[in-house]
C-alpha positions in Angstrom: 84.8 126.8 92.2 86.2 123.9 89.5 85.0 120.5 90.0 87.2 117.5 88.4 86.0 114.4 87.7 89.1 111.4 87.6 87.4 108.1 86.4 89.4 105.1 87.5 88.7 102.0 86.0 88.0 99.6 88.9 86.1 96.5 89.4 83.8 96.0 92.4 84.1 92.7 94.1 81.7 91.6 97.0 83.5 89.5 99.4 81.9 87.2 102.1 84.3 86.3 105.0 83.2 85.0 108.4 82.3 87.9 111.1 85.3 87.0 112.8 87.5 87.0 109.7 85.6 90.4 108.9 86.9 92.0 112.5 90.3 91.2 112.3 90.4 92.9 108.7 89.1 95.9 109.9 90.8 96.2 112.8 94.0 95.4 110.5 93.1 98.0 108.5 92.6 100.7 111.1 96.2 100.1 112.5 97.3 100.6 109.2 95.4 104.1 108.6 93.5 103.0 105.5 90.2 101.9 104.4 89.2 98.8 104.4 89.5 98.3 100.7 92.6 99.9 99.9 93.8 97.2 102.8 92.1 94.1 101.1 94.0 95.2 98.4 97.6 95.6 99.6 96.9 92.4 100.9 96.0 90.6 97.8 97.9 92.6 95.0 101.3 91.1 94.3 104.3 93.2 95.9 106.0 94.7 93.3 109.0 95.0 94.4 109.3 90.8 94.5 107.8 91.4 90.6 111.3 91.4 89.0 114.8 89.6 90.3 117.5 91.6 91.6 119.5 93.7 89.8 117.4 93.1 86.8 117.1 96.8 85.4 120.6 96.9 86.2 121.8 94.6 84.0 118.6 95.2 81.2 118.6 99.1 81.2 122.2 99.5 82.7 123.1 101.2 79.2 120.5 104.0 79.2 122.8 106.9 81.3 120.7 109.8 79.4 118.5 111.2 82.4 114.6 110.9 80.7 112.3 114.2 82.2 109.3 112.8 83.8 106.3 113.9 82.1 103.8 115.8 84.1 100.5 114.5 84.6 97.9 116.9 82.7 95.8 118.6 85.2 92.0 117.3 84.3 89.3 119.2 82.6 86.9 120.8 84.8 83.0 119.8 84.7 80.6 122.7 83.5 77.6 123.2 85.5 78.8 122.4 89.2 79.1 125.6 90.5 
């Protein structure tokens, strides 16, 4: 058996909201199928697809017609001594 450990680099935030503010956020989030945090998140996280203006790339990277391989992520060293 392999064991990976992926460290993301994440803050923790502790947020105090009313009960009632609390409910509807979990309720929210089970309609949505996620957790509770990743919902807070999509929630306060800016969209990105209102990040740029449209046709922006377009007009920036319009001249770039060589197709560019997409790397491949390395698969992650596995931890000794968790078997």
């Amino acid at each position: 058996m392999r064991v990976y450990v992926i460290y993301l680099d994440m803050a923790q935030l502790n947020v105090y909201v009313p009960d009632e503010v609390a409910r509807t956020l979990r309720d929210r989030a089970a309609k949505a199928g996620m957790p509770l945090s990743r919902f807070v998140v999509s929630l306060l996280a800016p969209n990105p697809s209102d990040a740029w203006p449209a046709g922006y790339f377009g007009r920036t990277c319009g001249f770039l017609q060589e197709k560019i391989a997409v790397p491949a992520d390395p698969v992650p060293e596995p931890v000794e001594g968790l078997d």
